[in-house]
C-alpha positions in Angstrom: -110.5 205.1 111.5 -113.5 205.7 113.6 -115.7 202.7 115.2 -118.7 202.4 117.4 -118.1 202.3 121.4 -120.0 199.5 121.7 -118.6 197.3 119.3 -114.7 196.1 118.4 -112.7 199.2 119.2 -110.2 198.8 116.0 -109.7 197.7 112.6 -105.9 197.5 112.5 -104.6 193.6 112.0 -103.8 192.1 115.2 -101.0 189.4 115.6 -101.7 186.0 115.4 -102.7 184.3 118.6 -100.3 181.2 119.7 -102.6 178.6 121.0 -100.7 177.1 123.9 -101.2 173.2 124.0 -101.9 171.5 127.6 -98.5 170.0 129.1 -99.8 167.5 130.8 -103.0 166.3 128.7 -100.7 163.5 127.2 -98.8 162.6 130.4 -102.6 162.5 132.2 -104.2 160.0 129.5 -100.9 157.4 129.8 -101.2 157.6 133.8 -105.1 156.9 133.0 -104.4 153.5 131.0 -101.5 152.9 133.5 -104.2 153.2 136.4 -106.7 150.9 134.3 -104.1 148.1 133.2 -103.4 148.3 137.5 -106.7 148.0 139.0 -107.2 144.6 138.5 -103.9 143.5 139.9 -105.3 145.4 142.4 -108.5 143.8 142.9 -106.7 141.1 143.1 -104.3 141.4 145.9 -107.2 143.0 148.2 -109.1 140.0 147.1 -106.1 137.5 148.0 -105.2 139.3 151.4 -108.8 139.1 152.6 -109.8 135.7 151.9 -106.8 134.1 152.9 -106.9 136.1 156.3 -110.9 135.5 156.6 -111.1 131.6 155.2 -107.7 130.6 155.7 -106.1 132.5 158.6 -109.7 132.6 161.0 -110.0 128.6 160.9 -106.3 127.9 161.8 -106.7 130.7 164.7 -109.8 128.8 166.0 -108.4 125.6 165.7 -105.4 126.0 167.6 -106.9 128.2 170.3 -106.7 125.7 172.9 -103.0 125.4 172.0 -101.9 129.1 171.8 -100.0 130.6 174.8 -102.0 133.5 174.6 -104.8 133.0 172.1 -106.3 136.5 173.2 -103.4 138.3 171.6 -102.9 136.2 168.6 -107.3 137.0 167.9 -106.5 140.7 168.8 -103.4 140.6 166.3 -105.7 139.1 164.1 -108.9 141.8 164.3 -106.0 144.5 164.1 -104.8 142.9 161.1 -107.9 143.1 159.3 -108.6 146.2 160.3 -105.4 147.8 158.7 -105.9 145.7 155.5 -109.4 146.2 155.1 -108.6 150.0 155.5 -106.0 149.9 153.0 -108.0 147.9 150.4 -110.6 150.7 150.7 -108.2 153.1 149.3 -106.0 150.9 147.0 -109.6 150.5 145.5 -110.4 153.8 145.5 -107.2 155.0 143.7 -105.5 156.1 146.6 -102.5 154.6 148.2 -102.3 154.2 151.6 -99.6 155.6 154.2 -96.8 153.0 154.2 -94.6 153.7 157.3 -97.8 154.0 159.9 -99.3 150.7 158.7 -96.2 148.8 158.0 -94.9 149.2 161.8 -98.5 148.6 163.3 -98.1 145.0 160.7 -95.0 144.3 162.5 -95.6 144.9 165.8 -98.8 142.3 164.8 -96.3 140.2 164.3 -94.4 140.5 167.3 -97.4 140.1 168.9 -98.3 137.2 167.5 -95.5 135.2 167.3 -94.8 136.2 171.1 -98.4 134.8 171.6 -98.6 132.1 169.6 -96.0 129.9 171.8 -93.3 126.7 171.3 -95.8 124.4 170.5 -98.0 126.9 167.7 -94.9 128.4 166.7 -95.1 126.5 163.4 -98.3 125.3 163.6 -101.6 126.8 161.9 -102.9 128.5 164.7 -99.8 131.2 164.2 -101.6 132.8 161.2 -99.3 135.4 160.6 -96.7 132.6 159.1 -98.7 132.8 155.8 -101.5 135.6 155.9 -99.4 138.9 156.7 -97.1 138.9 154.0 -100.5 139.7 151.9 -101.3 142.4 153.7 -97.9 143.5 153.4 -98.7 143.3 149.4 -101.7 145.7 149.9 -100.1 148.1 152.4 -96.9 148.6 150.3 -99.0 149.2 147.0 -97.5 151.1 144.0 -94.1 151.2 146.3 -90.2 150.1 145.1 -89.9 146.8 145.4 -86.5 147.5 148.2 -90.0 148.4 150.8 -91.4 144.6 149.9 -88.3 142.9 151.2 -87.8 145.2 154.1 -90.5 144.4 155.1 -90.3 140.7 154.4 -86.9 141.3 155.8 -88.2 142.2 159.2 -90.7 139.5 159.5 -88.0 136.7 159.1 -86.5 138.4 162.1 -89.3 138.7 164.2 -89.7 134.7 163.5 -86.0 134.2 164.4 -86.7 136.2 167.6 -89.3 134.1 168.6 -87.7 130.8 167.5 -84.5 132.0 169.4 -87.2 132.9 172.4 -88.8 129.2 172.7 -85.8 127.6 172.1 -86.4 126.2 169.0 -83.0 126.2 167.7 -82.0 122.6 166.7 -81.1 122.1 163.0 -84.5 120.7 162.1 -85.8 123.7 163.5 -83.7 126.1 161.7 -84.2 124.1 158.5 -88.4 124.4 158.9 -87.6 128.0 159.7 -85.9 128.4 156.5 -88.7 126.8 154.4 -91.5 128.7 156.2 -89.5 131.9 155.2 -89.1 131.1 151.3 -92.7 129.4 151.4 -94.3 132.0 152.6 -92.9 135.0 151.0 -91.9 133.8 147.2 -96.1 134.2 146.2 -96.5 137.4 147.8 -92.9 138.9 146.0 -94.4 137.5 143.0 -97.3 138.9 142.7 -95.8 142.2 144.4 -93.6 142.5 141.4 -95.9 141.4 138.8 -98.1 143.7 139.5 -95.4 146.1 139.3 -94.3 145.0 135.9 -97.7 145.0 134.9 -98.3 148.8 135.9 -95.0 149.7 134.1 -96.0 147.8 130.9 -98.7 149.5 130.5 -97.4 153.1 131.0 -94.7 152.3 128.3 -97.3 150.9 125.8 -99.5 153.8 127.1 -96.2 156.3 125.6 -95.4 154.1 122.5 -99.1 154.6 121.1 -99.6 158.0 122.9 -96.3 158.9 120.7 -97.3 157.4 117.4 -100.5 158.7 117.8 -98.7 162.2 117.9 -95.9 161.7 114.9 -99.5 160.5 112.6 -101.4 164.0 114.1 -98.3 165.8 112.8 -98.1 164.5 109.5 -102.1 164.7 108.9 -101.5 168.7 109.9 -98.5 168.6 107.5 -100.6 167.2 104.4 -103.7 169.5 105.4 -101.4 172.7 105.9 -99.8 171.6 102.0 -102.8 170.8 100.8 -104.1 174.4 102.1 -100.9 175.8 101.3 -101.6 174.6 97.1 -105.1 176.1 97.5 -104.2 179.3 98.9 -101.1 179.6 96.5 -103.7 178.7 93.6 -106.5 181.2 94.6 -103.8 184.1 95.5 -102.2 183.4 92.0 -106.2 183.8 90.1 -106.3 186.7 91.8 -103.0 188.7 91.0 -101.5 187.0 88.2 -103.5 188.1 85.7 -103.3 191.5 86.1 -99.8 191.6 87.1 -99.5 189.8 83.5 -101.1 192.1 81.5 -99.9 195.0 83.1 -96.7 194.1 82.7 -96.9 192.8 78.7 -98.6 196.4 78.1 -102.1 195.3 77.6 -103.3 197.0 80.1 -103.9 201.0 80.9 -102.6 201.3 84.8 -104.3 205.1 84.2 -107.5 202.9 83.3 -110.1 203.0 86.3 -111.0 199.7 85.4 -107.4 198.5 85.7 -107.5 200.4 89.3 -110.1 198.6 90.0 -109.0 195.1 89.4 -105.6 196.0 90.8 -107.0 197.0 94.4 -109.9 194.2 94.2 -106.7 191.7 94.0 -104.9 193.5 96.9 -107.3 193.2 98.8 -108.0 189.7 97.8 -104.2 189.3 98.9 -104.3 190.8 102.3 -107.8 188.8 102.9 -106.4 185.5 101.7 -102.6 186.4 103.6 -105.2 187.2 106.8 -106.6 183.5 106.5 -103.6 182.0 107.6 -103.7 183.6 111.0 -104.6 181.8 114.1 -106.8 183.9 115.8 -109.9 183.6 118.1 -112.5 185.2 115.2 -111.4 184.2 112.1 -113.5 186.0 109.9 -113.6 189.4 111.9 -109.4 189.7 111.6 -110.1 188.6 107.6 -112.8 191.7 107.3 -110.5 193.8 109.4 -107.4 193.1 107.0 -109.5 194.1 104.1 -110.7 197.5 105.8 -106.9 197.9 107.4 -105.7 197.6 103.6 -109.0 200.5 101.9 -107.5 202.7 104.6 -104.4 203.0 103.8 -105.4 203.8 99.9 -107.1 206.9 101.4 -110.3 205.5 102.2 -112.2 206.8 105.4 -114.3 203.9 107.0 -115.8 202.8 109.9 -115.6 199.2 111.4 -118.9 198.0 113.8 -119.0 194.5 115.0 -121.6 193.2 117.1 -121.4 190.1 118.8 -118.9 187.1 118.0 -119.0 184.8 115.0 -119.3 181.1 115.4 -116.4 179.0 114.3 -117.1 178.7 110.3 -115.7 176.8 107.4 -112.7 178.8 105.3 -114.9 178.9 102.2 -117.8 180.3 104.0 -115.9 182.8 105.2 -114.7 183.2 102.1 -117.8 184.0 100.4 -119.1 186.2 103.5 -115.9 188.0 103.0 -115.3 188.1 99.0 -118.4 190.5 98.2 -117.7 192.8 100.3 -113.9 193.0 99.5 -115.5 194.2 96.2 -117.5 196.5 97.2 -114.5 198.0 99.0 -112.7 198.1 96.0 -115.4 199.9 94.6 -115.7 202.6 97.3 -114.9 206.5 97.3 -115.2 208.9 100.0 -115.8 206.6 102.6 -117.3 203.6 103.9 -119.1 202.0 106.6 -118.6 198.3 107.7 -121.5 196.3 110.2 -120.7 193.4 111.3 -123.6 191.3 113.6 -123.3 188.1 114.6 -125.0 185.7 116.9 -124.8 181.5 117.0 -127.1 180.5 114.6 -126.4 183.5 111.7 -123.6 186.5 110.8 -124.5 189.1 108.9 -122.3 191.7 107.2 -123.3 195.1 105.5 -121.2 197.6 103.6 -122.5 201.1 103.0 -120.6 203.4 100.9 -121.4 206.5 98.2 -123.1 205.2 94.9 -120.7 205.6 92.0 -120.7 204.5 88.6 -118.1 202.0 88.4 -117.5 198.3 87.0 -118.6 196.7 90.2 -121.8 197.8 89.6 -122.4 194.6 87.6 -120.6 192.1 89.9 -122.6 189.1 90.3 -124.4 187.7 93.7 -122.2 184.9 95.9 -123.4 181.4 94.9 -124.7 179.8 97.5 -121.9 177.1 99.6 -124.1 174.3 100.4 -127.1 172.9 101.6 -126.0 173.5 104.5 -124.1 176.7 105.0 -126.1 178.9 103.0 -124.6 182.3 102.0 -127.1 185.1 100.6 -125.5 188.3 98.7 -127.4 191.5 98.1 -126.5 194.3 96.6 -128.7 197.6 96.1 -128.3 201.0 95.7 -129.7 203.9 94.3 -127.9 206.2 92.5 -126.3 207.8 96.3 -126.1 205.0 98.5 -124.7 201.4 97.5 -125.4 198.7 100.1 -123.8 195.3 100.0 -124.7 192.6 102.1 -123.8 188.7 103.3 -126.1 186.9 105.1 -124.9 183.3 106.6 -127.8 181.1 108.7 -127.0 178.4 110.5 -129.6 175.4 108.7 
């Protein structure tokens, strides 16, 4: 079979085309609502950490500067402190988490500092800010981390207190005991919210996958009911097309020497091969369907030639249906050989078959009705007495 060089290079049917599906499109929408159920936890804790250091934490630092064995430090702890958490809040917000081991040791030496600075008679006073306002930081910092990096952390604050309390001498019962409620006090919110917002984030990601997997089972069983449903159609239009003359041929009413018999009998094969081509998931739909056809007048001896110009736009089954049906006929019809044209743009297709003008029953065939109002399908047929030329014409509206 000969075709034009500028135009589809062959007419034999390809195999059908496996679509692959994207792995991780389902995966990236449930870490989507997982990020949008988290952000305003996260909002939160940036929100917390901030204006506890700033309306909280910068009063008490003020007010017991006169007080503080070294109020230079405990300010400079203080500055570096908001420096780190008002880094990390820039991120958290941004959707990226910040680097935990850097910013969790410059937090604790803070609190070294601090505490070192802060002195006996501050050490459980206001003006040692880091007693309630790191452990939010801590909170931001450690962001979207396992919970084991929370108390760690937490871990090595207590210690740093005990140091210091150890240091000054604080170690009387009453001390220990204040010590002891300044630890539970001070870290129970931030653990809380640290883990809620944990909870929250993993919530989310499972309700994400429970909806994200019935979506999925009702996507399968709306493919299964349209695939039956086109299944029944196919079955029903492949059955009009053969059954008939596969009954009567074999009741004897009908001549298989008759042309006219011939005629029906290759008009339903190729009907056959053109509905059987349907099926197929290819890119161009409607180019395999016309090449099936002309694969299938081939082998029955015919000579033709397939040219395709341009690519069809994605179009309903029955349009292509009744772009393809005519000419099917006509191919039917055909002797000595045939040429197939095939143009197509975006807004219109149009197919042509040219073949030698015989008398034959096709002759009388009637025009495609159109589809719609809106896909509109024109049918012409002419010829004159050597030349028979059938065309389909689809424009977009």
């Amino acid at each position: 079979m000969s075709t034009d060089l500028g135009a589809t290079t062959s007419v034999r049917v390809p195999r059908p085309v496996v679509r692959a599906e994207d792995p991780a499109g389902s995966d990236g929408a449930m870490v989507d609502v997982a990020r949008v159920s988290d952000r305003g936890a996260r909002i939160a804790a940036v929100a917390i950490a901030l204006v506890w250091h700033l309306a909280i934490g910068l009063p008490a630092l003020l007010g017991g500067w006169p007080e503080l064995a070294a109020p230079a430090v405990v300010a400079a702890g203080w500055l570096a402190a908001l420096a780190v958490g008002g880094w990390a809040g820039h991120r958290l917000l941004h959707g990226v988490l910040p680097p935990v081991v850097p910013l969790a040791a410059i937090l604790l030496a803070v609190d070294a500092a601090v505490f070192a600075a802060a002195g006996e008679r501050q050490l459980f006073a206001a003006g040692n800010w880091a007693w309630t306002g790191l452990a939010w930081f801590f909170v931001v910092v450690l962001w979207g981390r396992p919970i084991r990096w929370m108390i760690i952390l937490l871990a090595g604050h207590s210690v740093i207190a005990l140091a210091a309390l150890i240091g000054d001498g604080a170690t009387a019962p009453a001390d220990l005991t204040r010590y002891a409620m300044y630890v539970y006090g001070t870290s129970s919110l931030p653990v809380a919210v640290f883990t809620g917002a944990a909870v929250i984030a993993t919530l989310a990601r499972q309700r994400a996958d429970t909806a994200a997997a019935t979506l999925a089972v009702r996507a399968e069983r709306d493919a299964a009911e349209r695939a039956w449903a086109d299944r029944r159609a196919r079955l029903a239009l492949v059955g009009s097309a053969a059954e008939q003359v596969l009954a009567e041929l074999a009741d004897g009413r009908a001549d298989p020497t008759d042309p006219f018999v011939q005629r029906r009998c290759v008009l339903a094969a190729t009907r056959l091969r053109r509905l059987i081509a349907e099926s197929d998931d290819v890119p161009n739909p409607l180019l395999h369907e016309l090449r099936a056809a002309a694969d299938l007048a081939e082998r029955n001896g015919l000579p033709i030639e397939l040219i395709a110009i341009g690519t069809p736009p994605p179009l309903p089954v029955e349009v292509r249906r009744r772009l393809a049906d005519p000419l099917a006929a006509a191919l039917a019809d055909a002797t000595g050989w045939a040429r197939l044209t095939v143009v197509a743009g975006p807004d219109e297709v149009v197919i042509s078959l040219v073949a030698p003008d015989v008398d034959g029953p096709g002759a009388t065939d009637p025009p495609a009705a159109p589809v719609g109002d809106h896909d509109q399908v024109e049918h012409i047929l002419e010829r004159d007495g050597e030349i028979r030329w059938t065309q389909t014409r689809w424009r977009r509206p």
